[in-house]
N, C-alpha and C positions, 0 to 999 in steps of 0.2 A: 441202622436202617439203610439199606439197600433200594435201588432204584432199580428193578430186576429189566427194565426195557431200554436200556439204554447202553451201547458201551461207546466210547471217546477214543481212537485210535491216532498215532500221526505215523506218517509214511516217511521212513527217515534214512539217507545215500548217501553215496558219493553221486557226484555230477554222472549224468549220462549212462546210472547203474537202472533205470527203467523205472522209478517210484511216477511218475506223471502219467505212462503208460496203464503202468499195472493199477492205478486209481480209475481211466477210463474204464478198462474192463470189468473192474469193481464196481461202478457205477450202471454200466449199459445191463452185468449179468445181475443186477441187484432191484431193478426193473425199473430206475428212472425214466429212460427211454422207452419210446412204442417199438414193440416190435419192426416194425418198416422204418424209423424214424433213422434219416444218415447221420452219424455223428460225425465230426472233424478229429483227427487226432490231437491227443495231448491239448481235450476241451476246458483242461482245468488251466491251461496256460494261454490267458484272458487278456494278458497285457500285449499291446502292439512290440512294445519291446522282447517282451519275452518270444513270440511268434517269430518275429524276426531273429534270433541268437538261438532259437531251441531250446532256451534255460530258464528255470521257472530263478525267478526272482520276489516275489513275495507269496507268505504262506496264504492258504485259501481252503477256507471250511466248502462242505459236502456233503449230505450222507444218504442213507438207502435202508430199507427195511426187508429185514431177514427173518424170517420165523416170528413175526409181531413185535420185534427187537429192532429198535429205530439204531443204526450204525453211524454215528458221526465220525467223520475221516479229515482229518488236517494233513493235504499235499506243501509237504516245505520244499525250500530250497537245498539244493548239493551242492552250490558253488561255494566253495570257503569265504569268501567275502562277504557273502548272506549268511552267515551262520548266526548273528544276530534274531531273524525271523526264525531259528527254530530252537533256536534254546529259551522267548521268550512262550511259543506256543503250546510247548511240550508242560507247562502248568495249568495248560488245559486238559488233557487227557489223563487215562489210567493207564496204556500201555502205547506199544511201539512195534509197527511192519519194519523191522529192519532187513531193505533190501541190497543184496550183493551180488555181483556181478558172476558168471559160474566161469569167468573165464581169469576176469582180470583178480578178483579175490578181494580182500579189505584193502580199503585206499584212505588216504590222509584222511581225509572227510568222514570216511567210516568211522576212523577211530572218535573223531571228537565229536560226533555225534551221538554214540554208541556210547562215549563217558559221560556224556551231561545226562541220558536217557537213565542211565545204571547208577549216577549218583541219586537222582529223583526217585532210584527205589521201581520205575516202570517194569511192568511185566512185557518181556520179548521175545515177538514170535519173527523169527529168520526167515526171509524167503528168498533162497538161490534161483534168481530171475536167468532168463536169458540161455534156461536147458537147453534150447534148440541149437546151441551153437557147436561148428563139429569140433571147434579145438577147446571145447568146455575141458575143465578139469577140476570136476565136482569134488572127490576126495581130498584131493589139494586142499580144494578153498575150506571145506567145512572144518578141517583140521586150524586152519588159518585164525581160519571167526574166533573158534574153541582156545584159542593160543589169545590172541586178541580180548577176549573177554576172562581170561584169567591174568593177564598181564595186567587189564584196568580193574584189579578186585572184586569181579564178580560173585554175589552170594551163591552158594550150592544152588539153590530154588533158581536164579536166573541162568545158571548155565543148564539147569536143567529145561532149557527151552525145547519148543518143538521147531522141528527144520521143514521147508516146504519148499518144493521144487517148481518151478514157475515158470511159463514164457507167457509174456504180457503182448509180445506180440498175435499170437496165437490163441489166447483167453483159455488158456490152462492151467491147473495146480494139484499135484500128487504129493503124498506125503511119501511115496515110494520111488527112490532115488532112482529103478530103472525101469518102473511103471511108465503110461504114455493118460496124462492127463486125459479129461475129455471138460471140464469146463471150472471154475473156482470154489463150487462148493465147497471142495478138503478146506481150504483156506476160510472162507464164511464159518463154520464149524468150530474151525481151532478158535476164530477171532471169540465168537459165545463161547468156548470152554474155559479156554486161557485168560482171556483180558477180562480183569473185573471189573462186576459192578462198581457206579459211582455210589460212592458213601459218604453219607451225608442225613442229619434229622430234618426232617422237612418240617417238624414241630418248632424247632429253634427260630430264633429272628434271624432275617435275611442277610446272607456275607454272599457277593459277589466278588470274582477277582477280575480286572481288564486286563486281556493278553495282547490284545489289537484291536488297531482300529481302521476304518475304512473312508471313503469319502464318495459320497453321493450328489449327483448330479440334482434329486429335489428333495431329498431327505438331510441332507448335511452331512456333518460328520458321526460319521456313527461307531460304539464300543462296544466288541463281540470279547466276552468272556465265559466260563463255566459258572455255575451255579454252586457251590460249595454247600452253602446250608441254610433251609428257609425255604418258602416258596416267593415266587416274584410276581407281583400282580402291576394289570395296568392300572396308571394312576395314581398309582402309589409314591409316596412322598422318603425320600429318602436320602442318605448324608455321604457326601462323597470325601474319601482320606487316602491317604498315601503316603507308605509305609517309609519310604526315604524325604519324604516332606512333611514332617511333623506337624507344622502350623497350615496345611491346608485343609481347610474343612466347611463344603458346600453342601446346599440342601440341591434336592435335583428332583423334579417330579417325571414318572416315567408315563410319556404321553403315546408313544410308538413303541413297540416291542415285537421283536421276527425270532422266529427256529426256520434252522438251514433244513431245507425239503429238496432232493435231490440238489441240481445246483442254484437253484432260487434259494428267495427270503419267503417266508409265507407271515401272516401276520398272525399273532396268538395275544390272547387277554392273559394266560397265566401259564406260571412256569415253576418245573418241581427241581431239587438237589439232581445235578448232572446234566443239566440240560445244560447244552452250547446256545444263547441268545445272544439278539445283536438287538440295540436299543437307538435308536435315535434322537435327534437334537442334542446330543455330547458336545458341546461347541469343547467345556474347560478340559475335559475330560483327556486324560494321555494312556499311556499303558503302564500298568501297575498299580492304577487306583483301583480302592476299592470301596463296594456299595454298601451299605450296610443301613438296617432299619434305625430310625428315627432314636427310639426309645433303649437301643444296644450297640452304642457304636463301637466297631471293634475292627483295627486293621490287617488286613493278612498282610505278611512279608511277601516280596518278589525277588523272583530269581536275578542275580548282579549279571549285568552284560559284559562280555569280556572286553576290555578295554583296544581300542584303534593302534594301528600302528603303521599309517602314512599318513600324511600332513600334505596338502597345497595349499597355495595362497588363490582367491578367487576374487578376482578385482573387475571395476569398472570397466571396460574398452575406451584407451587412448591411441589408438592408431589412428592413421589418417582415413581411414573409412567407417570412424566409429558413427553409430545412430542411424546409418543409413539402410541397415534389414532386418533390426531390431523392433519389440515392437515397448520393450521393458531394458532399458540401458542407464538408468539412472543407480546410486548406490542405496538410495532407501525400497526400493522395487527389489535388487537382488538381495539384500538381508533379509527383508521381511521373505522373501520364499525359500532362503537358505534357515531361516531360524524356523521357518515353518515345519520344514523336512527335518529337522531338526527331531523337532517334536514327535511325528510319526516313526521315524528312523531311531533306535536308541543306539545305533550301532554310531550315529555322526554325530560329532561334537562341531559347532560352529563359535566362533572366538572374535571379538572385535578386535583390531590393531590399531597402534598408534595412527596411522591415515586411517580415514574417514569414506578413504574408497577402496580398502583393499579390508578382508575377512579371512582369516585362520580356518580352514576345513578339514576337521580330522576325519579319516576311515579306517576301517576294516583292510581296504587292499584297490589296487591300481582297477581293478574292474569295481568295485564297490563305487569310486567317486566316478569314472566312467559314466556310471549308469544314471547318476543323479547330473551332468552333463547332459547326455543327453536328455534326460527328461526337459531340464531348463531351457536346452535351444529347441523342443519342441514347442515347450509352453511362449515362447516368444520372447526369451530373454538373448540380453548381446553380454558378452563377459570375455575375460582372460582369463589364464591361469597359469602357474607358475611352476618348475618341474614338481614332480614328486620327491619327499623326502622322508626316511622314519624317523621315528619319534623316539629318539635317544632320551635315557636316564642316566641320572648321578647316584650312585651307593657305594659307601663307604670311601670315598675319593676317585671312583671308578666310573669310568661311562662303558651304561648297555648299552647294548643295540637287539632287538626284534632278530630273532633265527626262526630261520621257515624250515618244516620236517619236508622237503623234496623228495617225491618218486616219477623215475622216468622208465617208461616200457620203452627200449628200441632196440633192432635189429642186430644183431649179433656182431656184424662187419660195421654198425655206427658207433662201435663201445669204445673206441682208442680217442676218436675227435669229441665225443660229447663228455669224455672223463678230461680229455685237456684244458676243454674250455671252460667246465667248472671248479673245475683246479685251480684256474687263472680268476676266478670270481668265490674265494675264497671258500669253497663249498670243502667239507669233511666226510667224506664216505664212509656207512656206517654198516650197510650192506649189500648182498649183489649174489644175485641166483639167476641160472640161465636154464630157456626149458622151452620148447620145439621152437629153435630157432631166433627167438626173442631171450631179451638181458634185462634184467629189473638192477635199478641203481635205487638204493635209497641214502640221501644225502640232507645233511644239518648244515645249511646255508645262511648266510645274510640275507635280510629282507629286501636289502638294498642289491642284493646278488642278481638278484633275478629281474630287475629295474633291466627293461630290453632286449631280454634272454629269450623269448618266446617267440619272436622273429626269425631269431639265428638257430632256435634249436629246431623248429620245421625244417630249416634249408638244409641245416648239418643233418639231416635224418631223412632230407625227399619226401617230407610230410607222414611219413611211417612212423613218426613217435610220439608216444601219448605222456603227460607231464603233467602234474596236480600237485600241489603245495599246499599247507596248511602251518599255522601261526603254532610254534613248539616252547619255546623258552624266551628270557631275558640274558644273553652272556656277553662275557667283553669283545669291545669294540677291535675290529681282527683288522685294521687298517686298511689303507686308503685302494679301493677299488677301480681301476677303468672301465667307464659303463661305459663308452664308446672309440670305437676307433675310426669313423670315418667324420668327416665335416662339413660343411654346409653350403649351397652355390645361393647368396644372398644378393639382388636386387638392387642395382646401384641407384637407379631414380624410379618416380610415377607415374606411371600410364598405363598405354597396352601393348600386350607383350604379342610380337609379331612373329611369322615363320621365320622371317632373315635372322633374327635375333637369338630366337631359338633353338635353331638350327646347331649354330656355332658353339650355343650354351653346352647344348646335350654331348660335349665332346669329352667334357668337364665330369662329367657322372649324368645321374639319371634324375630327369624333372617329375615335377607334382603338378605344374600346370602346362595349360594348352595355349592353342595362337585365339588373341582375341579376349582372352582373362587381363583384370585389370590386377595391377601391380603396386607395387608404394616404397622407395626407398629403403632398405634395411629388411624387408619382406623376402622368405625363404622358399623360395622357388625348385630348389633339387637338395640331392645330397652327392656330394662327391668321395668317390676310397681315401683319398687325400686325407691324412687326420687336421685337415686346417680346412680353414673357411676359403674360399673362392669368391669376390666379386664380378659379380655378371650385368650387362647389359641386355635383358630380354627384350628391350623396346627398341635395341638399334635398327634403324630402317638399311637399305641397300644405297650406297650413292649412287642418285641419278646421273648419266650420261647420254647424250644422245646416239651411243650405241646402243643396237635392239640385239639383245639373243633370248630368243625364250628357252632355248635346252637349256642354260644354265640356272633360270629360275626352275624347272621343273627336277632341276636333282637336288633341290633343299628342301628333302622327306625328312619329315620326323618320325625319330621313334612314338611306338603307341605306348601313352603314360599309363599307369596307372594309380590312382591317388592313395594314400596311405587311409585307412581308417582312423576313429578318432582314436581307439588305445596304441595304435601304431604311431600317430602321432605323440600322443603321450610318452611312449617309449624312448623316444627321439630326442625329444627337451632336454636342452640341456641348461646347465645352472644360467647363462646370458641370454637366454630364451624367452620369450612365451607362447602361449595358444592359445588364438583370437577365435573365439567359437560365437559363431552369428546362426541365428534358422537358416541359413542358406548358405553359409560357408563354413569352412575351417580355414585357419592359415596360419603356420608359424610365423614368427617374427621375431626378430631380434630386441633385446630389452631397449639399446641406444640405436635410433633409424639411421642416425647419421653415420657415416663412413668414416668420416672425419674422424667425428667425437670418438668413435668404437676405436678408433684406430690409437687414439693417445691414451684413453681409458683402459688399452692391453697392453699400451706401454707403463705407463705409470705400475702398476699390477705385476710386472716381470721384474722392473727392476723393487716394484717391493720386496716380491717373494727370494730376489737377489741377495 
């Protein structure tokens, strides 16, 4: 039995290949929207963080009615680090918008999205986004996909896919590669021909699966999954399990129950096989549980997430300005919202340690734990954190390490310094095509290669180079790496840091703070080319004299700083490091404040290593 009103789609990219776009125009030309009604662009990207970065970071159901056919659309993420939120939501649909770039072609992310979609058997429809561009090169890429999708064993039937030519800017789509759109019907069309019906007995007792879940400001938390088999009524009394949790097994009455209506929740009493719901009061409920009727309990499997492979430490704040912009600084306040995120996030692992104030945080990758940072010094917590490192294995006598598949687009005259430098960061060149004027590098690197790399590879390229990574294998450990060559201009005592002080610093390299910021002994104030550390006195005042010149006070101009972000500071940390993240600051620091101490603790250390 078939649900003939209904198809389940998700919108699956690399970063920055247009799927958030081409979901608005799916949505406005699908009639969500009143004709007059102004949309904002990329309305599916809700989160303040995301608005700010331009990157969608969690997936977000949608949909729209086409020909009396209700189209539910899941917008996921491109960024390799979220790759968690869409290999868990792609259990909700029946097919997949795989959209590609008509210039840049499949990228790291294409591919690993495109194989979890092709192992799940989804039916896919291609859309070559971004026609309008003059240096497209459609034949190229469609060849590309075609190579791509026979390289990941694709069946005859999926590479028999249909191709759809698209600019999402514009709200066009042709199935004819040199045709000129005029609005996305072609595309609406294919979705009813190609993407099937959900299937499923609506006669049977009820299996529901949870893919995700949500958190509402008066509803709680809430679990949005597909409908499998059975219908779903309110009120209904039924048994929560979970397929990797044997022994849990709750009763759960359904007292709220929503279907996604453009981009609202609307409220419904009942629901058939295929429908996307989202149910309310979930307090136990995670992602992967499944619902099933009283009297047939029966658990569906869930798709395995791929496992993290960076590691920080996240500790209480010990510096001398702890507690004081914080509004959550204590260590049972930061577990309980790290174990929480936990729960939400299948992609982070959270780990207690021997102290009581310090927590094991695994991710996905350097923007992955980023983002949950931020989140934390918006929600009002004060913390530390400790460099980045991956997550080494032992087999068969052997340590891996995490290799990332690297592709770098740059400029033709950039290709001599950006092959040097990944040379030196033990990267493996695997191949390299040059094509109007631009050079594609693609390279099998250390995870830990690119810890800082994204800094230096803007600068080495004048910001003209584009650079995407994606998690490829486990292989031996390829030795010891220099993540940095410059060093640090470190804060000799507490206070404030004045322009006479300053002045003299910035001689030294280049600061992070200004005159009038307060300061603290051991506190990292610049970084210098110098590969060693530098102590600095930003608080020195001018000795008074009762000689007056004011020209000579008025030529102690500072340069204009400016402050590193927080993955730039991340980048920077190094192993005697940390970073003090408060809602109102950031600030490296060094692990021992004192000058002293750090100074006999490098001694002792040298001649260990003697």
């Amino acid at each position: 039995m078939k649900n003939t009103k209904v198809r389940n789609i998700a919108i699956i990219a690399h970063v920055d290949h247009g799927k958030t776009s081409l979901v608005n125009e799916m949505l406005k030309q699908g009639g969500v929207f009143r004709q007059n009604q102004e949309v904002m662009d990329r309305i599916m990207d809700s989160n303040v963080i995301e608005r700010e970065r331009g990157i969608t970071i969690f997936s977000k159901n949608a949909s729209f009615v086409y020909k009396d056919v209700k189209i539910n659309v899941v917008d996921t993420p491109g960024h390799a680090d979220f790759g968690g939120e869409v290999e868990r939501v792609l259990k909700m649909v029946d097919g997949a918008l795989l959209v590609v770039d008509a210039f840049e072609g499949p990228m790291p992310q294409t591919r690993f999205v495109l194989e979890k979609a092709l192992a799940l058997n989804l039916k896919i429809i291609v859309v070559i986004n971004k026609v309008d561009r003059k240096d497209r090169r459609i034949n190229e890429v469609i060849n590309e996909i075609l190579e791509l999708m026979m390289d990941l064993n694709a069946s005859e039937e999926q590479l028999d896919c249909p191709i759809i030519f698209a600019s999402a800017r514009f709200g066009t789509a042709t199935l004819d590669q040199d045709g000129e759109g005029k609005n996305m019907i072609p595309l609406f069309e294919e979705i009813l021909t190609r993407i099937p019906c959900p299937d499923g007995d609506e006669n049977k007792p009820l299996q529901m699966l949870v893919s995700s879940t949500e958190q509402d400001d008066f509803l709680g938390k809430l679990a949005v999954g597909k409908i499998v088999q059975g219908t779903l009524n309110i009120n209904e009394n039924l048994v929560v399990t979970n397929f990797h949790l044997p022994d849990k097994k709750e009763l759960f009455k359904v007292q709220n129950m929503f279907e996604f209506s453009g981009l609202k929740r609307t409220t419904v009493t009942k629901a058939n096989v295929g429908d996307i719901v989202c149910i309310a009061g979930a307090t136990n409920m995670t992602i992967g549980d499944t619902l099933s009727s009283q009297n047939n309990v029966q658990t569906l499997p869930f798709v395995k997430i791929s496992e993290p492979s960076v590691e920080m430490s996240f500790m209480v704040n010990n510096s001398p300005f702890a507690g004081k912009e914080g509004k959550f600084c204590t260590s049972r306040q930061l577990r309980e919202r790290l174990m929480k995120e936990a729960v939400r996030d299948l992609s982070l692992r959270v780990f207690d340690t021997e102290s009581a104030d310090t927590f094991k945080v695994m991710g996905r990758g350097e923007m992955h734990l980023s983002i949950l940072m931020e989140n934390l010094r918006r929600d009002g917590y004060e913390f530390q954190v400790s460099q980045p490192k991956v997550i080494l294995k032992k087999e068969d006598g052997k340590t891996l390490e995490p290799i990332e598949r690297l592709v770098v687009d740059i400029p033709d005259e950039k290709t001599g310094n950006v092959i040097s430098v990944l040379g030196s960061r033990k990267a493996e060149l695997v191949a390299m095509h040059s094509t109007n004027g631009r050079t594609r590098l693609e390279y099998l690197i250390p995870a830990r290669g690119l810890f800082g790399y994204k800094s230096q590879f803007l600068t080495d390229t004048n910001g003209e180079g584009i650079m995407s990574s994606i998690f490829s294998s486990y292989d031996e450990y390829k030795g010891n790496i220099n993540r940095r060559n410059f060093g640090m201009l470190v804060s000799y005592e507490t206070g404030e840091a004045v322009q006479y002080g300053l002045f003299y610093t910035q001689q030294h390299g280049r600061l992070f703070i200004e005159s009038g910021e307060k300061v603290y002994g051991g506190m990292i104030v610049g970084i210098t080319p110098r590969a060693e550390d530098i102590v600095v006195n930003v608080c020195k005042t001018k000795h008074l004299s009762n000689t007056r010149s004011s020209a000579s006070d008025d030529s102690l101009r500072l340069e204009p700083i400016q402050k590193p972000s927080l993955e730039q500071y991340i980048d920077m940390l190094g192993e005697e490091e940390f970073l003090e993240i408060t809602p109102k600051n950031i600030r490296m620091r060094k692990k021992v404040l004192d000058h002293t101490m750090r100074g006999r603790e490098s001694f002792r250390k040298k001649n260990k290593d003697n």
